[in-house]
C-alpha positions in Angstrom: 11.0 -13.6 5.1 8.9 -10.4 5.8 5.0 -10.6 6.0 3.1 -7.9 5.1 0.5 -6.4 8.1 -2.5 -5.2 7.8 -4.6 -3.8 10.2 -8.7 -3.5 10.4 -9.6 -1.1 7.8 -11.0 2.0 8.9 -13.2 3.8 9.5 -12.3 3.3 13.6 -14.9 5.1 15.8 -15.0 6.2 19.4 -18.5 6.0 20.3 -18.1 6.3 23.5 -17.2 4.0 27.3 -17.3 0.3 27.5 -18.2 0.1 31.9 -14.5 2.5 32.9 -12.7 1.7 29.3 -13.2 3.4 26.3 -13.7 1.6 22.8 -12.6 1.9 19.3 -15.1 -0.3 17.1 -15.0 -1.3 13.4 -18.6 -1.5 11.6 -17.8 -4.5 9.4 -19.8 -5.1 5.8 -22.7 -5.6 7.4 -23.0 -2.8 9.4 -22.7 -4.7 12.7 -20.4 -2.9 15.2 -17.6 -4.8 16.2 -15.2 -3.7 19.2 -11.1 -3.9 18.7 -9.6 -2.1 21.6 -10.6 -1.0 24.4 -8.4 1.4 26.7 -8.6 3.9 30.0 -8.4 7.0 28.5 -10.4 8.9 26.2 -7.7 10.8 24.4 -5.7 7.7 23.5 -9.2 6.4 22.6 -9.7 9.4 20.0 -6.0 8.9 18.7 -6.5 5.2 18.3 -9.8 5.9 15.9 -8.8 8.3 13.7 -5.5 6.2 13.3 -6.4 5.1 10.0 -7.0 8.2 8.5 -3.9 9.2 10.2 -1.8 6.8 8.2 -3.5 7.4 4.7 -2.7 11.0 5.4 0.7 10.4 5.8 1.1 8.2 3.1 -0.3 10.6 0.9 2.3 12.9 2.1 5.2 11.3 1.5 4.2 10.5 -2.0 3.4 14.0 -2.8 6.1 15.8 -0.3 7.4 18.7 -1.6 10.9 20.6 -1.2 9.0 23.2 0.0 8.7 21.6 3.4 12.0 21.2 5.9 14.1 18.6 5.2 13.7 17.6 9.2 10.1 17.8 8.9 9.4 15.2 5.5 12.2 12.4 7.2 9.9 12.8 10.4 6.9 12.1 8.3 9.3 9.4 6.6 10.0 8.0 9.8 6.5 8.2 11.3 5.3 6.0 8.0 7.7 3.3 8.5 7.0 2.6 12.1 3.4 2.6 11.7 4.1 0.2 8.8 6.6 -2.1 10.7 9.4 -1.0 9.0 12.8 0.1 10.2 13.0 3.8 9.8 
């Protein structure tokens, strides 16, 4: 049996250092901020927020991938999708 993830939606932001860590926070429906990483380094920190427009980027991709792109470059989008979705490429 497979269960479905799902992650906190976005949008993530990086608003800035938590003491020597960096955090990503969530603003739930109420507005309030809520913190759900923190790491050491700012550019992971960046990555890690814009993560979720990452993945609807991609998914938008792969639904509207065209043969005008490299066969190597849509199975690396392909690929990409599936591990960020738990799935075995």
């Amino acid at each position: 049996m497979t269960t479905k993830m799902t992650h906190t939606p976005g949008p993530w932001e990086c608003p800035g250092t938590d003491g020597d860590e960096w955090a990503i926070c969530h603003r739930d429906r109420t507005r309030k901020r809520r913190t759900i990483a923190h790491v050491y380094y700012e550019a992971n920190a960046r990555l890690i927020a814009a993560a979720p427009d990452l993945l609807a980027a991609l998914r938008r991709y792969v639904q509207y991938e065209d043969e005008k792109h490299p066969f190597s470059v849509r199975q690396a989008a392909r690929t990409a999708l599936a591990k960020a979705e738990g799935r075995t490429p």
